[in-house]
C-alpha positions as CSV (number, residue, x, y, z in Angstrom):
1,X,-49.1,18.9,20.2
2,X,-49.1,14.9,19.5
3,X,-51.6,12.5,21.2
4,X,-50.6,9.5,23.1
5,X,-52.5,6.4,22.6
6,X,-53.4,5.2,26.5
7,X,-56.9,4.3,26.6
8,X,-58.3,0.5,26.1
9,X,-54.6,-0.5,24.2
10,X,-52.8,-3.5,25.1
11,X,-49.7,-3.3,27.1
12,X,-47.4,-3.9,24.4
13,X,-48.7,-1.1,22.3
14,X,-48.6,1.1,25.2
15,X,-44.9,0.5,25.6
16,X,-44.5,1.3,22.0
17,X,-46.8,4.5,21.7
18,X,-44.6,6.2,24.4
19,X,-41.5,5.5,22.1
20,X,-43.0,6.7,19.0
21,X,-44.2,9.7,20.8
22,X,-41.6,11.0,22.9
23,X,-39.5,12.1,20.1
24,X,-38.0,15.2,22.0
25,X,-38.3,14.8,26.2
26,X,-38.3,17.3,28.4
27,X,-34.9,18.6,29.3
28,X,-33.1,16.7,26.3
29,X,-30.0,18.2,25.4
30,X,-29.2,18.8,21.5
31,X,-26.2,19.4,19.8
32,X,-25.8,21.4,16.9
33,X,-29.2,22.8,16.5
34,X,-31.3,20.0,15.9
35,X,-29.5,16.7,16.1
36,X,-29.5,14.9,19.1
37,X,-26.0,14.1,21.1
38,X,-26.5,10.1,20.0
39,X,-23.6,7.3,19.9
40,X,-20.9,10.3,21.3
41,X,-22.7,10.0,24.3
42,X,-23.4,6.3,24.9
43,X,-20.1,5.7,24.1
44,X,-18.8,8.0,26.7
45,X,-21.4,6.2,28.9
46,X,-20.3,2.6,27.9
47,X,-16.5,3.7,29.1
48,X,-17.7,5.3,32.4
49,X,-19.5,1.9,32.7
50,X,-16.0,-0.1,31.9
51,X,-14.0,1.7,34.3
52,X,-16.6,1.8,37.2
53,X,-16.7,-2.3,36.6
54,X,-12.9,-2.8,37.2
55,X,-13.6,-2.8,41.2
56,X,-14.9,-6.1,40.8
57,X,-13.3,-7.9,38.2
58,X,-9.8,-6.6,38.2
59,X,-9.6,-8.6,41.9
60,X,-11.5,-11.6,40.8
61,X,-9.4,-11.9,37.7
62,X,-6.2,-11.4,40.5
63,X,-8.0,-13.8,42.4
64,X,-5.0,-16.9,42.1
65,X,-2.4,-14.2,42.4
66,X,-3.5,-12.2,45.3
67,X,-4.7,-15.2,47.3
68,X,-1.4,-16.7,46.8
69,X,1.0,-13.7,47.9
70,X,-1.4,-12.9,51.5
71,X,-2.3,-16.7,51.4
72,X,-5.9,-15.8,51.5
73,X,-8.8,-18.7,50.7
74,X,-11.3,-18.0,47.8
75,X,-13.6,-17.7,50.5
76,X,-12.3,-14.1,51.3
77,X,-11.8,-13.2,48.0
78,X,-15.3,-14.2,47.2
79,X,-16.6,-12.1,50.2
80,X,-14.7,-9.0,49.2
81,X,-16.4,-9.1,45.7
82,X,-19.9,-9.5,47.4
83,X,-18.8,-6.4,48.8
84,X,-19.0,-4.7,45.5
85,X,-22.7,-5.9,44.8
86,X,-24.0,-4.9,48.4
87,X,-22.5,-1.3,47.9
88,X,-23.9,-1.0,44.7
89,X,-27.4,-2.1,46.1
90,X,-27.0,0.7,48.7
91,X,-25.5,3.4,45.8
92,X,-28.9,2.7,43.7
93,X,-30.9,2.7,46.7
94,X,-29.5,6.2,47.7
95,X,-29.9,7.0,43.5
96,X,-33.6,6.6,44.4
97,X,-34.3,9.1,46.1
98,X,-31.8,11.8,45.1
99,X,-32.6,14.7,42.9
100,X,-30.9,14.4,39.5
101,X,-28.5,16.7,39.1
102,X,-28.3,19.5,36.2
103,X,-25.0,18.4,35.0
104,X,-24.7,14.6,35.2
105,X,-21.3,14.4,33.9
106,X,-19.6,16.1,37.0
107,X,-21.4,13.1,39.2
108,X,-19.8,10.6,36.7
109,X,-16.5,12.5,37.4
110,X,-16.8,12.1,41.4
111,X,-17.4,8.4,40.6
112,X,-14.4,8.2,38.2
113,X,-12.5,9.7,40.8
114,X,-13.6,7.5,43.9
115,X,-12.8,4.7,41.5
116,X,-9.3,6.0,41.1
117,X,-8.7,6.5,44.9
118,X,-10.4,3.0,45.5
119,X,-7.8,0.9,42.9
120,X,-4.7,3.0,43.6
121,X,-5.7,1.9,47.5
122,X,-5.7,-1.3,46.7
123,X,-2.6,-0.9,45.4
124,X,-0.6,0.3,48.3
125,X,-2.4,-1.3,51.6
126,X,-4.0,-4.2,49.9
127,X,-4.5,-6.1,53.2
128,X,-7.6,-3.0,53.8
129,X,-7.8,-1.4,50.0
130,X,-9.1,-4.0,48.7
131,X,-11.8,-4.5,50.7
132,X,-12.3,-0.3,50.4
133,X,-11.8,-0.4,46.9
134,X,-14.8,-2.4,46.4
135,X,-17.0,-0.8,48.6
136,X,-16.2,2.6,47.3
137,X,-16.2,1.4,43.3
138,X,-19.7,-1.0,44.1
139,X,-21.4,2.1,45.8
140,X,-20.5,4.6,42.5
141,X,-21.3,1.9,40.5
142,X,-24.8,1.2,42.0
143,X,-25.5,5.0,42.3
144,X,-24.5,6.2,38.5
145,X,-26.1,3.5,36.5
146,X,-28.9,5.2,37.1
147,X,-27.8,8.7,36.2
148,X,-26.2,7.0,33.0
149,X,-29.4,5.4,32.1
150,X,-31.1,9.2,31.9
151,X,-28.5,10.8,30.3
152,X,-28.9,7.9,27.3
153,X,-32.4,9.3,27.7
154,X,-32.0,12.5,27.2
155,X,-29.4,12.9,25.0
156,X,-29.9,9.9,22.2
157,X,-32.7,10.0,19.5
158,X,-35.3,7.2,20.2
159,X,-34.6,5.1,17.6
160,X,-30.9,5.1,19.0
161,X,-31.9,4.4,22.5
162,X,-32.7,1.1,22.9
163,X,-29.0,0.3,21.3
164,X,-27.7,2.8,23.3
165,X,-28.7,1.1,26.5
166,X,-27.2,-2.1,24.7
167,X,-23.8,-0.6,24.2
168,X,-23.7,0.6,27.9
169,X,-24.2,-2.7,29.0
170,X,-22.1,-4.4,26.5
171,X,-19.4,-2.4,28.0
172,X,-19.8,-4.9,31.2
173,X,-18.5,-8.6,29.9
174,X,-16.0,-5.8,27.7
175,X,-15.0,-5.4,31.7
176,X,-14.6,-9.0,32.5
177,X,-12.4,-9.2,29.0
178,X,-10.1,-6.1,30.1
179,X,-9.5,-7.0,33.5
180,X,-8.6,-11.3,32.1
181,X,-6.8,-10.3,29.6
182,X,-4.5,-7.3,31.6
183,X,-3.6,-10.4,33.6
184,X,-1.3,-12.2,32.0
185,X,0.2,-8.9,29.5
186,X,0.7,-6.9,33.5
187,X,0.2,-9.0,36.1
188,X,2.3,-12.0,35.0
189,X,5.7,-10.1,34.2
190,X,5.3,-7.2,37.0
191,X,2.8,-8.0,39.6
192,X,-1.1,-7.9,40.0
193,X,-0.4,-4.5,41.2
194,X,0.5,-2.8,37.5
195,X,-2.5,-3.6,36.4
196,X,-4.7,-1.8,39.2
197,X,-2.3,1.0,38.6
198,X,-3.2,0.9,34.7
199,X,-7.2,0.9,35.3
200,X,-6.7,4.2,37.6
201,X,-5.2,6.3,34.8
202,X,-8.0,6.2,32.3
203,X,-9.9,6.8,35.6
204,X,-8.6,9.8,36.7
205,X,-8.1,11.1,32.8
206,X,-11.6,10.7,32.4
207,X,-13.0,12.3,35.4
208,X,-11.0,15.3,34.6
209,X,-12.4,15.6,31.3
210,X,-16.2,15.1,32.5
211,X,-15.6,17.9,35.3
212,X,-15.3,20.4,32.5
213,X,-18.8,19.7,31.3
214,X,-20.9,22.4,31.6
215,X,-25.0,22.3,31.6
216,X,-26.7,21.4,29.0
217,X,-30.1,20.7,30.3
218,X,-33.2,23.3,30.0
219,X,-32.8,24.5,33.6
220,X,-37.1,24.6,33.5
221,X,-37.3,21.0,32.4
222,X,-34.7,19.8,34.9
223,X,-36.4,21.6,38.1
224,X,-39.6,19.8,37.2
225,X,-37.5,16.7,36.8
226,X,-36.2,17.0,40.3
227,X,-39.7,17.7,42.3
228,X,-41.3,14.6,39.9
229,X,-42.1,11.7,42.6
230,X,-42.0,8.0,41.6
231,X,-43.0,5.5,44.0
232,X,-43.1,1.9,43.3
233,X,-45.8,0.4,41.4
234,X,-46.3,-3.1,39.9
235,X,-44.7,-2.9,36.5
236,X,-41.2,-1.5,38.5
237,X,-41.8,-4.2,41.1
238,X,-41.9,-7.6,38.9
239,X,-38.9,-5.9,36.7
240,X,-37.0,-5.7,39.0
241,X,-37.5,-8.8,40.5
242,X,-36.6,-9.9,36.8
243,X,-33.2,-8.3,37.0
244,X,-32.9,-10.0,40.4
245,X,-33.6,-13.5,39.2
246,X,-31.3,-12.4,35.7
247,X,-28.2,-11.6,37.8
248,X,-28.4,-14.5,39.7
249,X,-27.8,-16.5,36.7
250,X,-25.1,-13.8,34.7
251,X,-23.0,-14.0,38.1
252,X,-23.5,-17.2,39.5
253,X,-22.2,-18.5,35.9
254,X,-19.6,-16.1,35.9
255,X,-18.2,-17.3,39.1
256,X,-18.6,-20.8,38.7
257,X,-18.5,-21.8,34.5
258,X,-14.8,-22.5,34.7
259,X,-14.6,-24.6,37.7
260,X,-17.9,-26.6,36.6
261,X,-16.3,-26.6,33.1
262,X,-12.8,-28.3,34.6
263,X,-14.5,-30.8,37.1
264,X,-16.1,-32.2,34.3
265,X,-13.2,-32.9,32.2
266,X,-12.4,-30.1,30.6
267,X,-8.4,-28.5,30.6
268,X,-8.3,-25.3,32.4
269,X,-7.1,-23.6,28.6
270,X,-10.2,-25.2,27.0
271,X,-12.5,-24.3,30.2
272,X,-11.3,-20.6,29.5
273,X,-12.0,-20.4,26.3
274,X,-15.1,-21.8,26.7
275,X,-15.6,-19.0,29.1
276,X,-13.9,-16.1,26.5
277,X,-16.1,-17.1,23.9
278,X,-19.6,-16.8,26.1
279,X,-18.5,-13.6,27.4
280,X,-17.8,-12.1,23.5
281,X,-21.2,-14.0,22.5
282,X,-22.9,-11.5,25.7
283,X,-21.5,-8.6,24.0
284,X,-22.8,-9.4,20.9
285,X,-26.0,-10.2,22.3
286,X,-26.7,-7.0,24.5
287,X,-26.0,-4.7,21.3
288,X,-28.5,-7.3,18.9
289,X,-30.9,-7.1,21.1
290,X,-30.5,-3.0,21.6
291,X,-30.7,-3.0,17.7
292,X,-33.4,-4.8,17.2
293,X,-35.6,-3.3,19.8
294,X,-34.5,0.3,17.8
295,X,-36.0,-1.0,14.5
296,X,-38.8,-3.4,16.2
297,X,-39.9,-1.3,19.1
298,X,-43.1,-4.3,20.1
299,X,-40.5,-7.1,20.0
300,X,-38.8,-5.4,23.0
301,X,-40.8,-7.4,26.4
302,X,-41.0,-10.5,23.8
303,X,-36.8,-10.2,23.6
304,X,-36.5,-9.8,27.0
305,X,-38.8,-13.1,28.2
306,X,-37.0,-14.9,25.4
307,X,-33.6,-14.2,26.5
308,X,-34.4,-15.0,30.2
309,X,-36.0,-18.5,28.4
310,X,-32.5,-18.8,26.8
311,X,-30.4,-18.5,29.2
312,X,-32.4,-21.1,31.8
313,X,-32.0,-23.6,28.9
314,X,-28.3,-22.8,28.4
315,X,-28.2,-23.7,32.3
316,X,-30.1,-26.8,31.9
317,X,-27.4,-28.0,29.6
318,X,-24.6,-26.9,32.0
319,X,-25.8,-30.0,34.3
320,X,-25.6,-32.6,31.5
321,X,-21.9,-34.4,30.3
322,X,-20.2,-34.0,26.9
323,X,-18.1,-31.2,26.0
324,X,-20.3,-30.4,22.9
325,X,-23.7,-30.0,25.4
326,X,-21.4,-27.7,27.8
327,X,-20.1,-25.5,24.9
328,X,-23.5,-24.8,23.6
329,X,-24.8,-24.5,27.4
330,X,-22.7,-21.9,27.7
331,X,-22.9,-19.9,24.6
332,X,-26.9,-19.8,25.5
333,X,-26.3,-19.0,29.1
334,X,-24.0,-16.4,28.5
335,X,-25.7,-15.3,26.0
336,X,-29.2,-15.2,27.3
337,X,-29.0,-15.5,30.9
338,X,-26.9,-12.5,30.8
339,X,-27.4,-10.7,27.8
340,X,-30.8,-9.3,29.2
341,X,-29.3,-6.3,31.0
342,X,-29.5,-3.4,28.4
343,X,-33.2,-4.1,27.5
344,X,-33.8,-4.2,31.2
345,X,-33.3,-1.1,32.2
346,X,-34.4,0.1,28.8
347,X,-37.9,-1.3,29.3
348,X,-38.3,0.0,33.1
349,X,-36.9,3.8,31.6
350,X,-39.5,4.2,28.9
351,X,-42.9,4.7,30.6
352,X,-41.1,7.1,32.5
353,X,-40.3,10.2,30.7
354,X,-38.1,12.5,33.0
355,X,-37.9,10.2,36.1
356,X,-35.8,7.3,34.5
357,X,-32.8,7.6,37.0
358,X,-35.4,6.8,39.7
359,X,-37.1,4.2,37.6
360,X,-34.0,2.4,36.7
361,X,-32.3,2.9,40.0
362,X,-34.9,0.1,41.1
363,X,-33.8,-2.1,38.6
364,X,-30.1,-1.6,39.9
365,X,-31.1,-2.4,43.2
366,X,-32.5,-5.8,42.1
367,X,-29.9,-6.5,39.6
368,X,-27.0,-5.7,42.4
369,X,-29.0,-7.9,45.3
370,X,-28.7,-10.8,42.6
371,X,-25.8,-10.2,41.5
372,X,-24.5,-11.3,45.5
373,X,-27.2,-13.8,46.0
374,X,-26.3,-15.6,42.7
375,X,-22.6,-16.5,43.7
376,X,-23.2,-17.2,46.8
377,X,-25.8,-19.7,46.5
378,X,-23.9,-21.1,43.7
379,X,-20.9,-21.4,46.2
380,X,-23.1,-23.3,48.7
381,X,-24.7,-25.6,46.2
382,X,-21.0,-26.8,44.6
383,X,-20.1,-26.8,48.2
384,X,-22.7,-28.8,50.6
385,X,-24.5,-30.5,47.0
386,X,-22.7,-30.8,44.2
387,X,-22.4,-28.7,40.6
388,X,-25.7,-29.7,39.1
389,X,-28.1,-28.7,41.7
390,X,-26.6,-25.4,41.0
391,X,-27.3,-25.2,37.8
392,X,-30.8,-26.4,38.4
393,X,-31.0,-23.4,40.6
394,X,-29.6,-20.9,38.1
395,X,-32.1,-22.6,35.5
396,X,-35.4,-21.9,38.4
397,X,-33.6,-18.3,38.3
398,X,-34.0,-17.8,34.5
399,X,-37.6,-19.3,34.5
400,X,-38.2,-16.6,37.1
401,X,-37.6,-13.9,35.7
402,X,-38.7,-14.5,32.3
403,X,-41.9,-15.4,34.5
404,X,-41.1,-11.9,36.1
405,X,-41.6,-10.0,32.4
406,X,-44.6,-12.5,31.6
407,X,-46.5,-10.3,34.8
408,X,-45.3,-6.6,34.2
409,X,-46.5,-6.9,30.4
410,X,-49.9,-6.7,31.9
411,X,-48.9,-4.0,34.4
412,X,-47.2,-1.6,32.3
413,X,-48.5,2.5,33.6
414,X,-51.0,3.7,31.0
415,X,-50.0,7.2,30.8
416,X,-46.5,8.3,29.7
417,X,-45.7,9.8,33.1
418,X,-46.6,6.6,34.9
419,X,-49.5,8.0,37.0
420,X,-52.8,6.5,35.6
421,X,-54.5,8.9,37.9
422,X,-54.0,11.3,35.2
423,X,-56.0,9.0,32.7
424,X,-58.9,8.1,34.8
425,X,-60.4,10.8,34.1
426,X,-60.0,11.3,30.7
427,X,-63.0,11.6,28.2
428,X,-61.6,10.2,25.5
429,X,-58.8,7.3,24.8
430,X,-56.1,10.2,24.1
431,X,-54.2,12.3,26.5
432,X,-52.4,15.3,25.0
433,X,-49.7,17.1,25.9
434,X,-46.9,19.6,24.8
């Protein structure tokens, strides 16, 4: 049996004893005797999280082409990739409050295969598909991130989870790089349509392979799993208001950093790789800041305010002239204002031993809500105001949320299954259990 420090400790420490201490959770699978599953499985998760992305940035990196062949305005394109984010509010809504299922992988392949149906739809009545395609890819989206978030749970060591969480996310601005750069090698020399076509095939190949798996999961562990309530309390309130606030900022400034970029001077190829180079720093970002949480478990709140705190300064530079200012601007806003997401949901899973799908699925739902907020009140600003109230907007955002993190540091649940009605009544500062 090993004791879990709850009692009179900070809320920092109690964030860290839970990862110490949780070395084996209930219901965590293990390969080959004794070692866990580890980077095999967040790497399968990062992919699962590429390919359920391509929805929504394979069409907005179409965007010139399709709008062009239908004669569409950005307006409707921008509305059919708000379509995406509202789905994937209602998937992680309906994540809440499902059961989790024994064999996760076979609900990633239903996704993989919606996603298949969704681009190949696209492909062949775009007029409708694409409008279908990204409500069907937003609402798998929205309702595996937080079954992929407990598998990386259950199946990595705790001193690989944190980076684990990282890698799944970096596998998002990976997304925004796939679907830019399948442009011009498909879509320029055979059509926008190739390229949809492409992203279905590793979609389909993988949701074969995933409906294979069989279970893994202690069926015991996982029926407790399933009955365990989780309603909201403070600590998944304010974090999620963070991820609301953060992906206001990550999408408004990937909707919006190449046009601000160009109407301040800037040549559309320079704007772009202004724009490539923030989106390789986020990468880099996410997995540093998974890694460093692994080896520094009490830096991982302190990361997650500072990156917020980042990423509004990297804004705050976006609204000032010179070249130099807007490169750096958005290497910090990239990097900060969106490199937040893995450390997110890690934070919001950890207290919650067994019930992280639920946990993280509100998370998702703030993180999808902002993720359609932040363009569109982007779009307004640029419209009716001009470029630099937006950015002072995005910069309020970051402030937000980092203010967001500030709050739930105080409010983190004392007791490793997030009821402190369990701890009241404790005698002593130490709760055991098996």
């Amino acid at each position: 049996m090993r004791g879990v420090a709850v009692g009179r400790q900070g809320g920092g420490t109690r964030l860290v004893s839970t990862l110490v201490h949780n070395d084996q959770r209930p219901g965590e699978a293990r390969t080959g005797g004794n070692a866990p599953a580890g980077l095999p499985t967040a790497a399968g998760v990062a992919a699962v999280t590429v390919l359920t992305s391509l929805p929504v940035f394979l069409p907005g990196a179409a965007n010139g082409l399709i709008c062009a062949e239908f004669g569409w305005s950005s307006l409707r394109m921008g509305a059919i990739l708000a379509v995406y984010w509202l789905a994937s509010l209602a998937g992680a809504y309906l994540s809440k409050r499902a059961a989790l299922p024994r064999v996760l992988e076979r609900t990633l392949a239903i996704a993989l295969t919606t996603t298949c149906v969704g681009l190949l739809t696209a492909t062949a009545v775009p007029v409708a598909g694409l409008w279908l395609s990204s409500a069907l890819g937003g609402a798998v989206y929205g309702y595996t991130q937080p079954h992929t978030n407990a598998l990386l749970m259950r199946r990595c060591p705790p001193r690989l989870r944190a980076l684990a969480f990282g890698l799944k996310q970096a596998a998002v601005p990976a997304a925004t790089l796939l679907a830019s750069g399948a442009m011009p090698l498909l879509a320029g020399p055979t059509g926008w349509r190739t390229a949809f076509i492409a992203a279905a095939v590793p979609c389909a190949a993988g949701a074969i392979v995933l409906a294979r798996k069989g279970p893994t999961d202690a069926p015991a562990a996982v029926d407790r799993d399933r009955a365990a309530p989780l309603r909201a309390d403070p600590y998944l309130l304010t974090l999620s208001c963070a991820g609301f606030f953060g992906a206001m900022v990550g999408n408004g400034l990937g909707g919006f950093l190449v046009l601000a970029l160009t109407t301040k001077g800037a040549s559309l190829s320079v704007a772009s790789a202004v724009a490539t180079a923030g989106a390789a720093f986020n990468i880099v970002v996410r997995l540093a800041a998974g890694w460093l949480t692994g080896r520094v478990p009490r830096a991982a709140l302190g990361a997650l305010t500072g990156l917020f705190l980042a990423g509004a300064a990297g804004t705050t530079l976006l609204s000032r002239p010179g070249l130099t200012l807007l490169t750096v601007g958005a290497l910090l806003a990239y990097g900060g204002g969106w490199g937040w997401a893995g450390l997110l949901h890690y934070v919001i899973a950890l207290p919650y031993p067994g019930r992280e799908q639920r946990a993280t699925a509100y998370s998702q739902m703030g993180v999808s809500l902002g993720a359609a907020a932040g363009p569109m009140l982007c779009g307004l600003l640029f419209t009716a105001v001009c470029p630099t109230a937006a950015w002072y907007a995005l910069t309020a955002a970051g402030a937000a949320a980092a203010a967001c993190v500030l709050v739930a540091r105080t409010r983190i649940p004392p007791h490793p299954h997030g009821t402190s009605a369990d701890v009241s009544g404790a005698a002593s500062n130490t709760v055991r259990r098996p």
